[in-house]
C-alpha positions in Angstrom: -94.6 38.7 62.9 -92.7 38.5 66.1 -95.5 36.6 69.2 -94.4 36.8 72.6 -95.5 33.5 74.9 -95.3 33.8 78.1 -95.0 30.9 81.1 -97.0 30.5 83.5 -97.6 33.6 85.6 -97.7 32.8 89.5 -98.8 34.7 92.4 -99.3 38.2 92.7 -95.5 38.4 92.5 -95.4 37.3 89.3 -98.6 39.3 88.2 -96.9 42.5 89.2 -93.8 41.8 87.1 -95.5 42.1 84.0 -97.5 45.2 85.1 -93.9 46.9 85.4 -92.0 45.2 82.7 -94.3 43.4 80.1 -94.6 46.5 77.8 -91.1 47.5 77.7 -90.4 44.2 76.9 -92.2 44.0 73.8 -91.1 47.3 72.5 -87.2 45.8 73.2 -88.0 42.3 71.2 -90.3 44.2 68.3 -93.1 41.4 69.9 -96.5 42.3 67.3 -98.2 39.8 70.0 -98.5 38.5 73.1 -99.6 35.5 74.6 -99.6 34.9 78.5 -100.4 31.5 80.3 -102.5 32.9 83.7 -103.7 29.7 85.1 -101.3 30.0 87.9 -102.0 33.8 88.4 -103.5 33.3 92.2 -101.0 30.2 92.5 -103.7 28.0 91.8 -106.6 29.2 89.4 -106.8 32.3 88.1 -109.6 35.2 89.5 -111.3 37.7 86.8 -109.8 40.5 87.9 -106.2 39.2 87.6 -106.8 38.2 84.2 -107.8 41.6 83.3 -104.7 42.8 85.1 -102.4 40.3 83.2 -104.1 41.7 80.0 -103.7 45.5 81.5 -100.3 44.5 81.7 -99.7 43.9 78.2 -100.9 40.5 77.0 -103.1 40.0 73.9 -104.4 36.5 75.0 -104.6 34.8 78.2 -104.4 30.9 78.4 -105.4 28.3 81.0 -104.7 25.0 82.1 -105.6 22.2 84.4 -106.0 24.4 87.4 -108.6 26.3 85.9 -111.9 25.7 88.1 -109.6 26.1 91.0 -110.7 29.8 91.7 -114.6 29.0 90.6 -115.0 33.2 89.8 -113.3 32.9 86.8 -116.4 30.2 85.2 -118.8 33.5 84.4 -116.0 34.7 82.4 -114.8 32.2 80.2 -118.4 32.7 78.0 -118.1 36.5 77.5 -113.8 38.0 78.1 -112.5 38.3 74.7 -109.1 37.5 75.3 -109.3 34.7 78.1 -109.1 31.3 75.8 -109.4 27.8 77.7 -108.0 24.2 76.6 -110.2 23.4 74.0 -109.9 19.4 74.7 -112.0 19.9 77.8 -114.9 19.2 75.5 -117.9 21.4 74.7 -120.1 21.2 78.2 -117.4 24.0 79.5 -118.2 27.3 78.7 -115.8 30.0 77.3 -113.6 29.3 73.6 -110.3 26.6 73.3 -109.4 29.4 70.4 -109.8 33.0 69.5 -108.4 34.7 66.5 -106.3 37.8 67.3 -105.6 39.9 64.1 -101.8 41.3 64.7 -101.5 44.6 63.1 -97.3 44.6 64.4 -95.8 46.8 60.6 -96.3 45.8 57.4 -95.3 42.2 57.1 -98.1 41.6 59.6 -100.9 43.8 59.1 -103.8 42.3 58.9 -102.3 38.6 60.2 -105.1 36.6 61.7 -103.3 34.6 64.4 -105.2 31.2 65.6 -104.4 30.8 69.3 -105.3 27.5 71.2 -104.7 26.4 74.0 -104.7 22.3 74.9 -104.0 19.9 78.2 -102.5 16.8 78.4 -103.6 14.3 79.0 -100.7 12.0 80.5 -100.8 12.8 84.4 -102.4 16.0 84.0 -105.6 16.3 86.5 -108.4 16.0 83.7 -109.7 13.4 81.6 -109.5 15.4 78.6 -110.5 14.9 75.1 -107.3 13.8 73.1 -105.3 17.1 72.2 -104.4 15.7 68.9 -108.0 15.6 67.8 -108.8 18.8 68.8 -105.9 20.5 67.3 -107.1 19.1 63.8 -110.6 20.1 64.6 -109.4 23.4 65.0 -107.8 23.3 61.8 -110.5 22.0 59.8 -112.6 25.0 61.0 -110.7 28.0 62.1 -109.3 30.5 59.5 -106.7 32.3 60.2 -102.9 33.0 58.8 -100.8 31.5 61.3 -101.6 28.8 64.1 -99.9 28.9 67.7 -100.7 26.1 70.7 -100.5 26.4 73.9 -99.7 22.8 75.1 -100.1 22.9 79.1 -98.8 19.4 79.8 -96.8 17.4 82.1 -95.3 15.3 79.6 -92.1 16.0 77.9 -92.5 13.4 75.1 -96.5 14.3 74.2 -95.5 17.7 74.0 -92.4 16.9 71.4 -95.3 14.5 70.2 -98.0 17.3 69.9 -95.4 19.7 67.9 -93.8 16.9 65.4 -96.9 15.8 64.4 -98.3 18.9 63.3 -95.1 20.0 62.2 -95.7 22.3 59.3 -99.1 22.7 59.8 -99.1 25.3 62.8 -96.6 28.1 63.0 -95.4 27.1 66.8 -96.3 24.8 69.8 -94.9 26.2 73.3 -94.8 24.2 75.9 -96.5 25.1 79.6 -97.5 23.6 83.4 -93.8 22.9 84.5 -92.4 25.8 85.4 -88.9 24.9 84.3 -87.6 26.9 81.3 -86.3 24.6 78.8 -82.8 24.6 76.3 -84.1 23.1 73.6 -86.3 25.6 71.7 -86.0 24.9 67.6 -87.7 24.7 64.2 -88.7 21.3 63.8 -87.8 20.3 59.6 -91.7 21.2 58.3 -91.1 24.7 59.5 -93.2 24.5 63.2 -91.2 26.2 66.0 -91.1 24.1 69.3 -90.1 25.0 72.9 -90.6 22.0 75.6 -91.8 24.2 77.9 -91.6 28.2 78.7 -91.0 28.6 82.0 -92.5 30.7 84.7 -93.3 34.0 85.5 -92.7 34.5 89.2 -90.4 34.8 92.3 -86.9 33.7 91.7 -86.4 32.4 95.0 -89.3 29.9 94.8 -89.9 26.0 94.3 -91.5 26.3 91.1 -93.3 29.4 92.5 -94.2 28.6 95.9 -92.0 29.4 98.8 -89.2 27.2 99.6 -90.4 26.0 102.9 -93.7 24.8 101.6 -92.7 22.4 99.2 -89.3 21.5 101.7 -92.0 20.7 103.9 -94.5 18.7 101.7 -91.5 16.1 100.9 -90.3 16.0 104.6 -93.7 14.5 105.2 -95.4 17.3 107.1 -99.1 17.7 106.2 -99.6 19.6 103.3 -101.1 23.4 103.1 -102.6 25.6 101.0 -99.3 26.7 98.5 -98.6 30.6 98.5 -96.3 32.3 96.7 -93.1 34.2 97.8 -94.9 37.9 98.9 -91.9 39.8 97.5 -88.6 39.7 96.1 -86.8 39.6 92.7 -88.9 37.8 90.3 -88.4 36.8 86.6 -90.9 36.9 83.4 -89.8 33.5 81.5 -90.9 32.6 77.8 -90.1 32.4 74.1 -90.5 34.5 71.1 -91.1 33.0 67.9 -90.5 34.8 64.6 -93.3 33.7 62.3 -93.2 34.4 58.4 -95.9 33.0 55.7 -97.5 30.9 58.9 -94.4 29.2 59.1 -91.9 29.8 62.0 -88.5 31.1 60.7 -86.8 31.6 64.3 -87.2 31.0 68.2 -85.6 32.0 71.0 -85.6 31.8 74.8 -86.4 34.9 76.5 -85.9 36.0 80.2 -85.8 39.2 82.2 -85.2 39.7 86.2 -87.6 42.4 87.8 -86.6 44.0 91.3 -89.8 44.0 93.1 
């Protein structure tokens, strides 16, 4: 079973390069599933009707992250969407699920796979005073059953991310990394068999500060008073993430993956 995570989509730019390249993509890397982080999708937050259109687009599950209540719309849909899954630490006074079970019917190796997807924030520097991640993941365990287990850890931390991954090494099939932005060299298959990416990158403009135009966050460091971020309204874009090759809910292979779209 070959799963597709994507980084963090941002701005409509980025939205629009999976609508034109998400689906050839998978057919070129044999990707059974696909797993997008949206919380970003409108910059900050992410709007119902983008998260349908990232899921149009191609994408089997759509994650969240610390920016979630940013675009309040989306809080009607957490309860109901079946593929939109929130960070399950956030405790169990916020409506929607931290995990949803996709079966993956990708050929015969991996008909019939039920794959666990979760998705859990930091807690180090991230906005929300979050249940610990740790605890939730082996909640999750305990209860959920499925074949293979894959975690979306949206986090600022480098090291609770490594942390998150080695201490559930062999136990979940793959932790990928999100919230950064940055595309990392250091994906791997930690010893117990768990694949492990820092962090996936980002789906958006290439010409951007982490997503946002250039002269925004230029600006914000120069000391001018900040404004509400935007992203870049057109120009090439890339769809960062990694694809993890899972066998017997174990990982057997990773790799980076990146494409360039013309928009």
């Amino acid at each position: 079973m070959n799963i597709l995570c994507i980084g963090d989509v941002c701005g409509e730019i980025g939205i629009r390069a999976l609508e034109r390249r998400l689906r050839d993509l998978r057919r070129e890397l044999g990707a059974d599933a696909c797993v997008v982080n949206g919380e970003n999708a409108d910059v900050l937050g992410l709007r119902p009707e983008q998260a349908w259109r990232l899921y149009d687009a191609g994408a089997d599950a759509v994650t969240l992250g610390n920016h979630i209540f940013k675009r309040m719309q989306i809080f009607s849909e957490l309860k109901e969407n079946p593929f939109l899954i929130r960070p399950h630490n956030l405790g169990p006074h916020i409506p929607g699920h931290g995990y949803r079970i996709l079966e993956v019917n990708g050929g015969t190796s991996s008909a019939g796979t039920r794959l666990c997807v979760v998705n859990l924030l930091g807690r180090l520097d991230c906005e929300w005073n979050a249940d610990s991640p740790f605890a939730a993941l082996e909640g999750v365990l305990g209860e959920a059953e499925a074949d293979a287990f894959l975690v979306d850890f949206h986090a600022e931390a480098t090291s609770e991310k490594a942390a998150m991954a080695y201490a559930f090494d062999g136990r979940v099939a793959a932790v990928f990394g999100t919230h950064t932005h940055v595309q990392t060299a250091d994906e791997r298959v930690l010893p117990g068999g768990t694949g492990f990416i820092t962090d996936a990158g980002m789906t958006g403009a290439v010409h951007s500060i982490l997503g946002v135009r250039p002269e925004q966050s230029v600006a914000r460091f120069l000391g001018h008073p900040p404004q509400p971020y935007r992203a870049p309204d057109s120009g090439p874009a890339k769809i960062e993430g990694a694809l993890f090759r899972v066998e017997n809910g174990r990982c057997a292979g990773v790799e980076r993956v990146r494409a360039e779209v013309e928009d």
